[in-house]
C-alpha positions in Angstrom: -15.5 66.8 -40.6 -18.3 67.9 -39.4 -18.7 70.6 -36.3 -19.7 69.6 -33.0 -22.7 71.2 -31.5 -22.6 73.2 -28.3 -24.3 70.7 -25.7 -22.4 68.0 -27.1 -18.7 69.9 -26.2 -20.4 71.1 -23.2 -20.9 67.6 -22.2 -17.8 66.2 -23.1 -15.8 68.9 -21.1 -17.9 68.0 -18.4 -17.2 64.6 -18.8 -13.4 65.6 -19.0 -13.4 67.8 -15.3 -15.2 64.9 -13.9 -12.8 62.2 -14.6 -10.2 64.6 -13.9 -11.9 65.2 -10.5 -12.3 61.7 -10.1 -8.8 61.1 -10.7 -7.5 63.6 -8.1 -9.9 61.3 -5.6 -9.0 58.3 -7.1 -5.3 59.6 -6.0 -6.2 60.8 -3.0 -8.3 57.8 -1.7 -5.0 55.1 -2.3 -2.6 57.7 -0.9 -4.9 57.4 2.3 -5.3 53.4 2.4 -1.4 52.9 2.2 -0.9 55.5 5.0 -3.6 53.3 7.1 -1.8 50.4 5.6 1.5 51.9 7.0 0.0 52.7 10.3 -0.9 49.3 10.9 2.2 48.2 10.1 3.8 50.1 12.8 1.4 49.5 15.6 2.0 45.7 14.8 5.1 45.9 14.9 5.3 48.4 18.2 2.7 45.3 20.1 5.5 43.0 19.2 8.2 44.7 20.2 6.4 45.9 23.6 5.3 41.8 23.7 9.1 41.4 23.9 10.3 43.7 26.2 7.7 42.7 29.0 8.9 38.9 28.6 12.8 39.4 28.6 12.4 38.3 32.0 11.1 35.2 31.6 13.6 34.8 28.5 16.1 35.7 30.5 15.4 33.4 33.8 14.1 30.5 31.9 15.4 30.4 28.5 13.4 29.6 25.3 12.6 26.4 27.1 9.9 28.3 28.5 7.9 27.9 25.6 8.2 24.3 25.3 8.3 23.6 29.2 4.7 22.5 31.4 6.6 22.7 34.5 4.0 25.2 36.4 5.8 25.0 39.8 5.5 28.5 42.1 7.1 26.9 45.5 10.6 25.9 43.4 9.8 29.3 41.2 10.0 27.1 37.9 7.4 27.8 34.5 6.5 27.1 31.7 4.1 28.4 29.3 3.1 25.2 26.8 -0.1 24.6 28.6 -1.0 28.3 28.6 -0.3 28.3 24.7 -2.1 25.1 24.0 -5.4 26.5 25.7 -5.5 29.2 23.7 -4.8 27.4 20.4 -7.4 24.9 21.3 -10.1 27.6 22.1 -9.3 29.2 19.3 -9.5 26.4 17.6 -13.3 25.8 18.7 -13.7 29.1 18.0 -12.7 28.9 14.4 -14.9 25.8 14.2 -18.1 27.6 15.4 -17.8 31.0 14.1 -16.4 30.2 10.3 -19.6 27.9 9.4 -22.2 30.3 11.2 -20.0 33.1 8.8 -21.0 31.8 5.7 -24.8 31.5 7.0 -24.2 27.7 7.6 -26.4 26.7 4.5 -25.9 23.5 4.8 -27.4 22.9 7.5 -31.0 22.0 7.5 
């Protein structure tokens, strides 16, 4: 077997402490992503749960047939939030319809 020369075991223990170094980043870099993941996660979950707790009232006065109800009545103090919900599914909806094509560049279009 023959013997290595000098700049060639230089360079391959350079080569090792960079993919060493690399590593420890590598490492470093995925243990940051899942934290952001996990912080995400909790501020998600901490909007819902705040979502919640400012419409108990309205769960608690009108039931889950609030959702479902388009009674809209302030004199008789009686609501319901489908046509609220529908708007914004709708103009999201357009949304959706304008911004996904002019996303992708719209090359179809001539």
């Amino acid at each position: 077997m023959a013997a290595q020369s000098p700049t060639l075991m230089t360079t391959t223990l350079a080569a090792d402490e960079r993919n060493a170094r690399d590593a420890r980043a590598d490492g470093l870099f995925r243990k940051l992503v899942a934290a952001a993941a996990f912080f995400v996660l909790i501020a998600l979950t901490g909007a819902a749960l705040s979502m919640l707790w400012g419409g108990r009232d309205a769960f608690t006065t009108f039931g889950f047939k609030f959702l479902y109800s388009t009674d809209w009545d302030a004199v008789n103090l009686k609501f319901g939030a489908l046509v609220p919900i529908y708007g914004t599914l709708v103009t999201a909806l357009i949304a959706m319809l304008i911004a996904v094509p002019v996303s992708f560049g719209a090359w179809w279009l001539p």
